[in-house]
C-alpha positions as CSV (number, residue, x, y, z in Angstrom):
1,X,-12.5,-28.3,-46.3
2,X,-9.1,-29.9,-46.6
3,X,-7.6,-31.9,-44.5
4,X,-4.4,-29.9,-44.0
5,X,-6.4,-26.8,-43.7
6,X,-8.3,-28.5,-40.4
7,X,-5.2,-29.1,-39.1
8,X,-3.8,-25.7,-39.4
9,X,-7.1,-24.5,-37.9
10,X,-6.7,-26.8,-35.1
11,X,-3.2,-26.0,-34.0
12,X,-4.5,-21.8,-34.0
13,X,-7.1,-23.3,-32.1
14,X,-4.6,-24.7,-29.6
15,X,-2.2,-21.9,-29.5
16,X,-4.8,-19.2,-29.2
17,X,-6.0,-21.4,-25.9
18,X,-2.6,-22.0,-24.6
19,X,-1.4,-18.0,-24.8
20,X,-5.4,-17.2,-23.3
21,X,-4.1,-19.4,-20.1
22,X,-0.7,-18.2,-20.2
23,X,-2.2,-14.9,-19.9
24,X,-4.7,-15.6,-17.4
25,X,-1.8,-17.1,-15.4
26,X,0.1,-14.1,-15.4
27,X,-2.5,-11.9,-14.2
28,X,-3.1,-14.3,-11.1
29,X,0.7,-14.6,-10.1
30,X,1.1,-10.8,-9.9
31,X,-1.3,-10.5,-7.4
32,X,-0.8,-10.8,-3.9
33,X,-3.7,-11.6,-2.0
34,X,-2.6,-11.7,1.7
35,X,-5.2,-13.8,4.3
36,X,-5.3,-13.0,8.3
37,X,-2.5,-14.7,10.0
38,X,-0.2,-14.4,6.4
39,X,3.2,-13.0,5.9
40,X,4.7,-13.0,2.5
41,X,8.9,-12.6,2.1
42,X,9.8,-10.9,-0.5
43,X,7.1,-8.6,-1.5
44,X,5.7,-8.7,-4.7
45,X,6.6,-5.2,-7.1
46,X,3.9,-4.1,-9.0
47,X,2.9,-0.6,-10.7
48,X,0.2,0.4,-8.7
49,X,-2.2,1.9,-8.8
50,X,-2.8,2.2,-12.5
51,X,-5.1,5.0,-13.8
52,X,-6.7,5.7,-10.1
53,X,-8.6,8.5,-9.4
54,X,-7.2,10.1,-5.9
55,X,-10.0,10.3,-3.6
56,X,-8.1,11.7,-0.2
57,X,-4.7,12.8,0.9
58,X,-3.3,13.5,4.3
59,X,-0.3,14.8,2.8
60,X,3.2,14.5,4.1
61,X,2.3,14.2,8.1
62,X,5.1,14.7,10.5
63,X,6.2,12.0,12.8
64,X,8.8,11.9,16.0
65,X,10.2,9.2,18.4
66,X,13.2,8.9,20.4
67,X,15.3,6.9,17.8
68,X,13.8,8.3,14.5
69,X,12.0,11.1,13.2
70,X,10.4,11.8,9.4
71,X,6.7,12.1,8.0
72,X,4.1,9.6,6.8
73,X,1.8,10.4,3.8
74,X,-1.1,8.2,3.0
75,X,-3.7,8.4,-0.2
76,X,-6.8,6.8,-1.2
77,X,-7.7,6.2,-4.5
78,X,-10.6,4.7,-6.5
79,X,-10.8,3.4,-10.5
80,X,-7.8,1.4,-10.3
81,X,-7.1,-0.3,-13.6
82,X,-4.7,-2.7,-11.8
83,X,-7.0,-3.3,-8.3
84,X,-8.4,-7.0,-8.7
85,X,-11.2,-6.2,-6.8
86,X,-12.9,-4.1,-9.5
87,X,-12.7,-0.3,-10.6
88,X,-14.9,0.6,-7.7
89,X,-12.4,-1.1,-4.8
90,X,-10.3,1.1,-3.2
91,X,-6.9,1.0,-3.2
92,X,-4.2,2.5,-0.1
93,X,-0.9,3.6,-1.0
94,X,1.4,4.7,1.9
95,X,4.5,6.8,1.3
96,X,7.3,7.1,4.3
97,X,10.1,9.5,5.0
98,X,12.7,9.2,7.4
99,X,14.7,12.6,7.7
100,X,18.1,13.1,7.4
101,X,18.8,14.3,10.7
102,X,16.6,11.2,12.3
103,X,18.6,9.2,15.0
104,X,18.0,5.9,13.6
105,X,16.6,3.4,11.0
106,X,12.8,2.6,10.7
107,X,12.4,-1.3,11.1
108,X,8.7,-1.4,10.8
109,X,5.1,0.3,9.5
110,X,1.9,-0.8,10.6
111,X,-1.9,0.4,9.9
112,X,-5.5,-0.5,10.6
113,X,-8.5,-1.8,10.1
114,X,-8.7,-4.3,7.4
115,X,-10.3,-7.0,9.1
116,X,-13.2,-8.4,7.6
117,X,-11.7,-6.8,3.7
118,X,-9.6,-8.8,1.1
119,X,-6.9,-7.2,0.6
120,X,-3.7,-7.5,-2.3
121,X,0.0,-6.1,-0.9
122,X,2.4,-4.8,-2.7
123,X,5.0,-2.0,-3.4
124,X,5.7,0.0,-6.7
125,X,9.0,-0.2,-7.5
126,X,10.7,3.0,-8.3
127,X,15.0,3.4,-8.7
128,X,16.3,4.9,-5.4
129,X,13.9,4.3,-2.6
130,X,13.9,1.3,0.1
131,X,11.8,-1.0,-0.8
132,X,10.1,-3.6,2.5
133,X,11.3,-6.8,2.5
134,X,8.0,-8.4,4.0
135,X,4.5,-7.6,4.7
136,X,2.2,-9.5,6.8
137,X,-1.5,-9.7,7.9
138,X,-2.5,-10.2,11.7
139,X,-4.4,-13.1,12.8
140,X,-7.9,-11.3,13.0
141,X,-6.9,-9.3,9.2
142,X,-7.0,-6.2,11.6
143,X,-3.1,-4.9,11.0
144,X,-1.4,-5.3,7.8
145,X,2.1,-4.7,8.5
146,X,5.5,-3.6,6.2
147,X,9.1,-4.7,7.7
148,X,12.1,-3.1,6.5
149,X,14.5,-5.3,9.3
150,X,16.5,-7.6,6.9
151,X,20.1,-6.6,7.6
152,X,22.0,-4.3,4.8
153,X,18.2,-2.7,3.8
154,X,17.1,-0.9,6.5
155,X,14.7,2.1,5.8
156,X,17.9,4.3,7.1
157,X,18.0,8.1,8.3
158,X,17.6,10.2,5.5
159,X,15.8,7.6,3.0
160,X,12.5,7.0,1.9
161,X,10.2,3.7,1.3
162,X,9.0,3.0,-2.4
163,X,5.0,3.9,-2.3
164,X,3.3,0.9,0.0
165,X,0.4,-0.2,-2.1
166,X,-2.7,-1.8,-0.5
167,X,-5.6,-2.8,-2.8
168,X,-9.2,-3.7,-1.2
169,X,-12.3,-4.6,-1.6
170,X,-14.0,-1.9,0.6
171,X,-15.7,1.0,-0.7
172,X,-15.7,3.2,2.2
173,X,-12.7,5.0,3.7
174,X,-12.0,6.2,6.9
175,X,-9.1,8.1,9.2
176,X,-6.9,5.8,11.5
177,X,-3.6,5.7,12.9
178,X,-0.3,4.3,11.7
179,X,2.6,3.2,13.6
180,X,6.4,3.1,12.9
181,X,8.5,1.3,14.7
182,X,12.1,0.9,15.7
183,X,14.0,0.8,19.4
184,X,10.8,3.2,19.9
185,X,7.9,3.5,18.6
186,X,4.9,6.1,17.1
187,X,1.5,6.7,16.1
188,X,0.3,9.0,13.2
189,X,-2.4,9.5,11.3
190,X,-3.4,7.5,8.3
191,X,-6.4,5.9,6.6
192,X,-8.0,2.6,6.4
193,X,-10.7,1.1,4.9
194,X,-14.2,1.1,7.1
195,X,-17.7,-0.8,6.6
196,X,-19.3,2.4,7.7
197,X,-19.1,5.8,6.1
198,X,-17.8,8.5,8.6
199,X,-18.0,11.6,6.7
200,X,-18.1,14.0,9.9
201,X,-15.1,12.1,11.0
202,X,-13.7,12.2,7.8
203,X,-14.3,16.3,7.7
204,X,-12.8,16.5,11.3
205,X,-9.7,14.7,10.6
206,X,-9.3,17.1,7.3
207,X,-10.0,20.3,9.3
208,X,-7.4,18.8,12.0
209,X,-4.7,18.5,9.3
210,X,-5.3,21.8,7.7
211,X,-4.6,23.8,11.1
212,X,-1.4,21.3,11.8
213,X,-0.3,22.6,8.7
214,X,-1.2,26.0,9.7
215,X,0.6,25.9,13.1
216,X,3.4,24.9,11.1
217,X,3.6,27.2,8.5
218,X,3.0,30.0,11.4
219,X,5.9,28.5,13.7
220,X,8.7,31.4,14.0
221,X,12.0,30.0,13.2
């Protein structure tokens, strides 16, 4: 073998190593891992999930306080391409609404339980829709939180948040409740991760929302 043709061999050698870590870097600086006790200004934008499989939906549930009013819809999903933590990992995504004739902006979301989970926050990033301009993690990893209080991008009366994205490492998935905050403040339900499967909690909570819906449907106007 030449001497030139080594050479050759070796620089392919060294640029095929050099775009395999360049890669590899990318893939670790667009996640977001967030720890207990964290908060991370801005958010990171990602297209999440990728190629998920839904697994559960509340659908769009209906909120009210005194200052704002809208609806909160929550999914879980499973075989996300884009979840670090494996196609099995599940992976939240949390949609709010504030309505048009709503009273005021909505400054903050909250949900639990992800203590004792890794988690990875984000939001996807879609043309039109508020997006949160922090997230944090409570000290005991309990309440991962969105904010939406930096001044000029409020989540404003008749708006809506880009998709809140919240990949994890649990496999197990149970009801919860959410809160939104502003002047006032309101709970609603949602889901969270769990280390123990609930099914007839799970069946409850989808019975619960199907009459809501019904009552709703049914409410003379």
């Amino acid at each position: 073998m030449s001497r030139q043709l080594l050479n050759l061999l070796r620089k392919c050698a060294l640029y095929a190593l050099v775009v395999s870590l360049l890669l590899l870097a990318s893939g670790s600086l667009q996640a977001a891992p967030i720890l207990p006790g964290s908060i991370q200004s801005p958010v990171s934008a990602e297209n999440n999930p990728v190629g998920a499989t839904l697994v559960f939906s509340t659908g769009f549930v209906p909120f009210a306080a005194a200052t704002f009013n809208g609806s909160l819809r929550s999914d879980v999903y499973t075989n996300d391409a884009s979840s670090p933590f494996g196609p099995n990992a599940l992976t939240f995504v949390y949609e709010i609404t504030n309505n048009a004739g709503s009273p005021d902006a909505i400054d903050r979301f909250t949900v639990s339980s992800f203590a004792g989970f890794q988690t990875d926050a984000s939001f996807t990033p879609v043309p039109g829709p508020t997006a949160p301009t922090a997230v944090s993690r409570s000290a005991t990893g309990a309440v991962i939180g969105y904010d939406f209080r930096l001044p000029g991008f409020p989540l404003a009366p008749n708006s809506i948040a880009t998709p809140l994205v919240v990949q994890t490492n649990a496999t197990l998935w149970a009801p919860t409740l959410a809160s939104l905050i502003d002047g006032s403040a309101v709970t609603v339900s949602s889901l969270a991760p769990t280390l123990v499967p609930e099914p007839a909690t799970a069946c409850l909570f989808a019975c619960g929302l199907a009459v809501l819906t019904s009552a709703r449907r049914r409410k003379p106007r």
